[in-house]
C-alpha positions in Angstrom: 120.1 15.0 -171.8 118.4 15.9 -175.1 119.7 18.1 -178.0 121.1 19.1 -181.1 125.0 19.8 -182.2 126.7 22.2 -180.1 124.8 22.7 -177.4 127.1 21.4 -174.6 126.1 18.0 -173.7 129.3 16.3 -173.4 130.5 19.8 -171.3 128.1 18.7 -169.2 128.5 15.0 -169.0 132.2 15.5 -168.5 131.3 18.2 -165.2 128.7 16.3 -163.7 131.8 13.4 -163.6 134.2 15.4 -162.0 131.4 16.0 -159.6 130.9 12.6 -159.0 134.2 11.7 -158.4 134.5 14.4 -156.2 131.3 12.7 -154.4 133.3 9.7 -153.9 131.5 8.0 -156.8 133.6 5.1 -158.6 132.6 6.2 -162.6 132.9 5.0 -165.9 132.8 8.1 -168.8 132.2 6.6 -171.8 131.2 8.0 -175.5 129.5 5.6 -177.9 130.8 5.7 -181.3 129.5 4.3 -184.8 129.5 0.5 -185.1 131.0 0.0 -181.1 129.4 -2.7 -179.2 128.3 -1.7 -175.8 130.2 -4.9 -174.3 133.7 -4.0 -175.5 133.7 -0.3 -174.1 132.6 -1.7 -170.6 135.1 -4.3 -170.0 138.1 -2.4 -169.2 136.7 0.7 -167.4 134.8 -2.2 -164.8 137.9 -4.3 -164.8 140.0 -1.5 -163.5 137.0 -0.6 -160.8 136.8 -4.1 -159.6 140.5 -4.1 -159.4 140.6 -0.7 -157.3 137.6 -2.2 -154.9 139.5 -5.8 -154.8 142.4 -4.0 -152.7 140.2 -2.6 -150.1 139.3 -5.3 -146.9 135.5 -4.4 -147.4 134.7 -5.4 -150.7 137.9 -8.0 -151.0 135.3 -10.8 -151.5 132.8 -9.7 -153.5 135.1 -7.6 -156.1 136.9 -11.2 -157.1 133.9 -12.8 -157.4 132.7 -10.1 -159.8 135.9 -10.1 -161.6 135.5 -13.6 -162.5 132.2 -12.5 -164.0 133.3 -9.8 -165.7 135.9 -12.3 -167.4 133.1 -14.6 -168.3 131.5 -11.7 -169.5 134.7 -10.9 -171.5 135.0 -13.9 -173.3 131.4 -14.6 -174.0 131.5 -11.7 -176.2 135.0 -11.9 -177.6 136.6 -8.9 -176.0 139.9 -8.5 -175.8 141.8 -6.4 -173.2 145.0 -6.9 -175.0 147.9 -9.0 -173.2 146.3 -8.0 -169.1 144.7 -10.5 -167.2 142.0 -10.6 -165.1 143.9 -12.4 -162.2 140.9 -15.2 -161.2 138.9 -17.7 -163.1 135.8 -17.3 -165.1 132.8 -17.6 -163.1 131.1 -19.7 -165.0 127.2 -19.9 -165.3 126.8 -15.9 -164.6 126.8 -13.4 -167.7 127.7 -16.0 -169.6 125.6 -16.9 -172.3 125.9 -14.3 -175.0 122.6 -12.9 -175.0 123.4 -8.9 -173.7 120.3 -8.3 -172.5 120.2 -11.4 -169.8 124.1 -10.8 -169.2 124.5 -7.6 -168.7 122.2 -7.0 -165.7 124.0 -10.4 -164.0 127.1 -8.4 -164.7 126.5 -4.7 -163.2 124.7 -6.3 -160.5 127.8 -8.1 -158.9 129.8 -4.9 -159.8 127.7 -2.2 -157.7 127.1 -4.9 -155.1 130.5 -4.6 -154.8 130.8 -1.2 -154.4 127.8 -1.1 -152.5 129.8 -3.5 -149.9 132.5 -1.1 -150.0 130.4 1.8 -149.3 130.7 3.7 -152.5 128.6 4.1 -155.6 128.7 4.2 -159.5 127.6 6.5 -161.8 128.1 5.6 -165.6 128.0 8.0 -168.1 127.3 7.9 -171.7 127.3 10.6 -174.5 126.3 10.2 -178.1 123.7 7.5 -176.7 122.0 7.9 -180.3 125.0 5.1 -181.8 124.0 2.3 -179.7 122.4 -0.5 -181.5 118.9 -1.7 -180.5 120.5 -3.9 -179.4 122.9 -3.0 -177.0 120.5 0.5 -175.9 117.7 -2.3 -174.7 120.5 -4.3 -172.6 121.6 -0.9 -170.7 118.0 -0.4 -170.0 117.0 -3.1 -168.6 120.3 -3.6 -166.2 119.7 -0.4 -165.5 115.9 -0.9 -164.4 117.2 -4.3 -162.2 119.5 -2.6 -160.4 117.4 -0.2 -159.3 114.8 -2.5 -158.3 117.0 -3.8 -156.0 117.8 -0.2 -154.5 121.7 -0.5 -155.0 123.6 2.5 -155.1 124.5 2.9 -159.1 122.8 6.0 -161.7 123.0 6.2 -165.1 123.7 9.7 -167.3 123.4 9.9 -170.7 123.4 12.2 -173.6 122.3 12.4 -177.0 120.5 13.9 -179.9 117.0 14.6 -179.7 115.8 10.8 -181.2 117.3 9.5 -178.0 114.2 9.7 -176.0 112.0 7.4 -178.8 115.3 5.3 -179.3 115.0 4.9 -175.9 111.2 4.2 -175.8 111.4 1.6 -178.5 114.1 -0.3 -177.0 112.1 -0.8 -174.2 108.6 0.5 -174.0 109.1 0.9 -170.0 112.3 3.7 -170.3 110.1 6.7 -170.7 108.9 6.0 -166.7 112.4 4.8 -165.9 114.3 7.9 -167.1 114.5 11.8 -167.2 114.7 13.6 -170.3 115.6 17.2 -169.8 116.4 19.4 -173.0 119.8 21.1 -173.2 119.1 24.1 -175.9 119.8 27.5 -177.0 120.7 30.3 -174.3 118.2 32.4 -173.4 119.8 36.4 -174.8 120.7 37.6 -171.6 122.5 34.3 -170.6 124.1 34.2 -174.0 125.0 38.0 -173.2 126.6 37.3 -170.6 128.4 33.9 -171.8 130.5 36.7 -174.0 130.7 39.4 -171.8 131.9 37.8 -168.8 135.4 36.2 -170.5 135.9 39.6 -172.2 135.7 40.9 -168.4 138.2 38.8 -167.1 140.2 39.7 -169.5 140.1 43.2 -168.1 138.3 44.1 -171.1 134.9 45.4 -172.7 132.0 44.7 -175.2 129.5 47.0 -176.0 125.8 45.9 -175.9 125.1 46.9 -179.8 128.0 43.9 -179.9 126.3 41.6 -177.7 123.0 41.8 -179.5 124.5 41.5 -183.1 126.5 37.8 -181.4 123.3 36.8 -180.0 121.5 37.3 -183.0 123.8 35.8 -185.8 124.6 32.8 -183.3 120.5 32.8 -181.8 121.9 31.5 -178.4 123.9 28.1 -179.6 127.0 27.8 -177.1 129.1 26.4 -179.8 128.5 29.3 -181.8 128.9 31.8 -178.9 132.4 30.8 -178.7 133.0 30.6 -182.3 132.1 34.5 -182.5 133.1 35.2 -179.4 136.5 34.4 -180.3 136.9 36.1 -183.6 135.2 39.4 -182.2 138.6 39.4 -179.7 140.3 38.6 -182.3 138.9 41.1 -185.2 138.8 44.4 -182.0 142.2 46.1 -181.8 140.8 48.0 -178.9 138.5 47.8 -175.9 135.8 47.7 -176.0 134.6 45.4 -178.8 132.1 47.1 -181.1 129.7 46.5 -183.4 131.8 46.6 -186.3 134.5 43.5 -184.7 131.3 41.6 -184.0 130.3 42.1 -187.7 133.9 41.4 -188.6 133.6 38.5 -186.6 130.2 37.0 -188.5 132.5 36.5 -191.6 135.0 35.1 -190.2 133.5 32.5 -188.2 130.9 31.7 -190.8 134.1 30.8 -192.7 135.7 28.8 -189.7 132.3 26.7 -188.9 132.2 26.1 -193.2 135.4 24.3 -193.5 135.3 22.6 -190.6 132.5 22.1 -188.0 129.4 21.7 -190.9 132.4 20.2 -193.5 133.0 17.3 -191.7 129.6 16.6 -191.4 128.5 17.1 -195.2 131.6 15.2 -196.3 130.2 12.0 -194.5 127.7 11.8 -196.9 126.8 10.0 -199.9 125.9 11.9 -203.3 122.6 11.1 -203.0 122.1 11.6 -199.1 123.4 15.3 -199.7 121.1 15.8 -202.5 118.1 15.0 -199.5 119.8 17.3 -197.0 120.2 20.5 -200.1 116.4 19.4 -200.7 116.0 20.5 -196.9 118.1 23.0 -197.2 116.2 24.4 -199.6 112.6 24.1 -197.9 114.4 26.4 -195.1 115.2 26.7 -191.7 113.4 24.2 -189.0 111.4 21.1 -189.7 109.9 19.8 -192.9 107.3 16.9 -193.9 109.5 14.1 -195.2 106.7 13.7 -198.1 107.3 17.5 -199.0 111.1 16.8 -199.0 110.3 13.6 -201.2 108.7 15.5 -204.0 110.9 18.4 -203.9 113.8 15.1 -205.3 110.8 13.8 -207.3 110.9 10.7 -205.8 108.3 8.3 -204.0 107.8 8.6 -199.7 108.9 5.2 -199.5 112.4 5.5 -202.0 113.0 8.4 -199.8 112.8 6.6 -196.6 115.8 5.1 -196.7 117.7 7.9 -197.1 115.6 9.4 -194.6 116.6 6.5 -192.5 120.8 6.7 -193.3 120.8 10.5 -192.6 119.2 9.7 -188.8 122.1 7.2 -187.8 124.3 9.4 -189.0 123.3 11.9 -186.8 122.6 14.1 -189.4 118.8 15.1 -189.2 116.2 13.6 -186.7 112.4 13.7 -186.5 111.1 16.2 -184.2 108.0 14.2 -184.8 106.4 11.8 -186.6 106.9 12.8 -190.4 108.9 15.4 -189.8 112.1 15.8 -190.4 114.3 18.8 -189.0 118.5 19.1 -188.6 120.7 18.1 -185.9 122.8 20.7 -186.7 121.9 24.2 -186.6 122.2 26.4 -188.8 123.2 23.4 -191.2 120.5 24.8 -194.2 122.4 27.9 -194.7 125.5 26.2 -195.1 124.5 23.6 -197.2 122.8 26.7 -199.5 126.2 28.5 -199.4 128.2 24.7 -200.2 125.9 24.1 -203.2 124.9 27.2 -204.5 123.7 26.0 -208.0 121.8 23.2 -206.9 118.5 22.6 -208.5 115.7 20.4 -207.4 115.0 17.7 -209.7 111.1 18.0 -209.8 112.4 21.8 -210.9 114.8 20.4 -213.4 112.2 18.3 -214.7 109.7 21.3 -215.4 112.4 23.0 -217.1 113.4 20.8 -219.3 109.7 19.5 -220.1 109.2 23.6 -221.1 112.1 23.1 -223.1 111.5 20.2 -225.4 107.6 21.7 -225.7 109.2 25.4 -226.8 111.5 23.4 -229.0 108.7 21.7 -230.9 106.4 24.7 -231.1 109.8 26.3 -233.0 109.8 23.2 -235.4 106.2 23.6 -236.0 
């Protein structure tokens, strides 16, 4: 699943879990942060699956065997599962060798043929896929694509931002056949309509439509921000139903809300000179921009800029809708950063002005 802030991926990760588990699937839920290998997040959540199969008569076999794997596994790439033990010896010679990309397919392939021997399957999920190193992203892909060429019963579900897809494709030129990339984006009105209007029901409660329509159109559909402002209209109406005037009421405050928290954490990530590219955007406007434009609005070279460029995207920050352009994970994030940094001039502008005011200054001499 593709998209930007605050549009509900990991709400849906998280349900499409519970619905697993309530298919009988054995899962691992797992969220990839910054600077994480992929190895030390998997260790415990298989240990304690193998563990769970290992008591059942079915699987008895198999499970031990892959837990002596998966502690060959361990050790191979120094992870530590503090003061437990795995309860058998190493197997030696499988997943082994340090290389993650030859180790762990051997790994999830004695794992979900142990589940498969139990009659069961596994479904791992993944949010914020974007963080994985190269690395570690081209490993999951390819286990994934071996156990699937051997028809065992295991599926993969991940989320991230919208560079996931040619993260993805990079890793392994092969992913854009082996996966599905559906978009998760803004609501359509009516279902963003009705995303406030049914809570305020339940509530016994009303919302009149010249509401609804100013929400919808301050928040253009984003879930996040549907609950931000659906929130503070409650909380701004004394009465039922909420009107137009909570809703605007509520704009304020939740402009206020989202600026010292949900886009302040974000900017205050930054260095001084990655939030100097990000105001640049900022001040281009809403949606995507050429990174070249964004380059000589800082008066700076394509290729100084590209690191930058570069730092912003791992941090999740902005991403590149396509090639050369460069547009914000986080909507709504150029208004913000206009209202955070309110006298901030662009240095190509700064260097016009003062230019005009040496040449005025020697004209007066003259």
């Amino acid at each position: 699943m593709l998209g930007l802030r605050g549009v509900g991926k990991t709400v849906l990760i998280n349900r499409i879990a519970e619905l697993a588990q309530e298919e009988g699937y054995l899962t691992v839920v797992l969220e990839a942060p910054e600077n994480r290998r992929l190895a030390e997040m998997l260790v415990p959540p298989l240990r304690a699956i193998l563990f769970r199969l290992s008591r059942g008569q079915a699987a008895k076999d198999r499970a031990r065997r892959a837990l002596g794997i998966l502690r060959a596994f361990a050790s191979a790439f120094k992870v530590s599962v503090g003061e437990v033990e795995f309860g058998v010896a190493p197997e030696t010679g499988t997943a082994d060798s340090g290389s993650l990309e030859s180790d762990l397919p051997e790994l999830l392939l004695s794992v979900v043929e142990a589940a498969q021997q139990a009659q069961t399957a596994i479904a791992l999920f993944v949010d914020e896929l974007q963080y994985l190193s190269e690395e570690d992203l081209s490993a999951l892909i390819v286990a994934v694509h071996k156990v699937g060429q051997r028809g065992l019963p295991f599926i993969l579900f991940g989320a991230g931002l919208p560079q996931l897809a040619a993260l993805a494709g990079e890793a392994k030129s092969y992913a854009e056949r082996l996966f599905d990339y559906p978009d998760v984006g803004l609501l359509p009105a009516e279902a963003a309509m009705t995303a406030i209007r049914e809570p305020v029901r339940q509530e016994s409660a009303a919302i009149t439509n010249d509401a609804l329509a100013l929400i919808v159109e301050e928040t253009r559909g984003y879930p996040y921000f549907l609950q931000e402002w659906g929130s503070h209209a409650w909380d701004a109406a004394s009465a039922s139903p909420i009107a137009s005037e909570d809703a605007a009421k509520a704009t304020i405050a939740a402009l206020a809300h989202l600026d010292h928290g949900f886009f302040r954490v974000r900017l205050d990530r930054l260095t001084p000179r990655e939030k100097d590219y990000v105001r640049a955007m900022a001040e281009l406007g809403p949606g995507s921009h050429r990174s070249g434009t964004i380059a000589k609005m800082l008066a700076i070279r394509v290729t100084a800029a590209g690191p930058l460029r570069d730092g912003l995207i791992k941090k999740g920050m902005i991403y590149s809708p396509q090639h050369g352009d460069t547009a914000f994970t986080v909507p709504m994030f150029d208004a913000f950063m206009r209202r955070s940094m309110p006298d901030w001039m662009p240095p190509a502008t700064k260097s016009a002005a003062k230019n005009t005011a040496k040449s005025r200054s020697k004209r007066r001499k003259h």
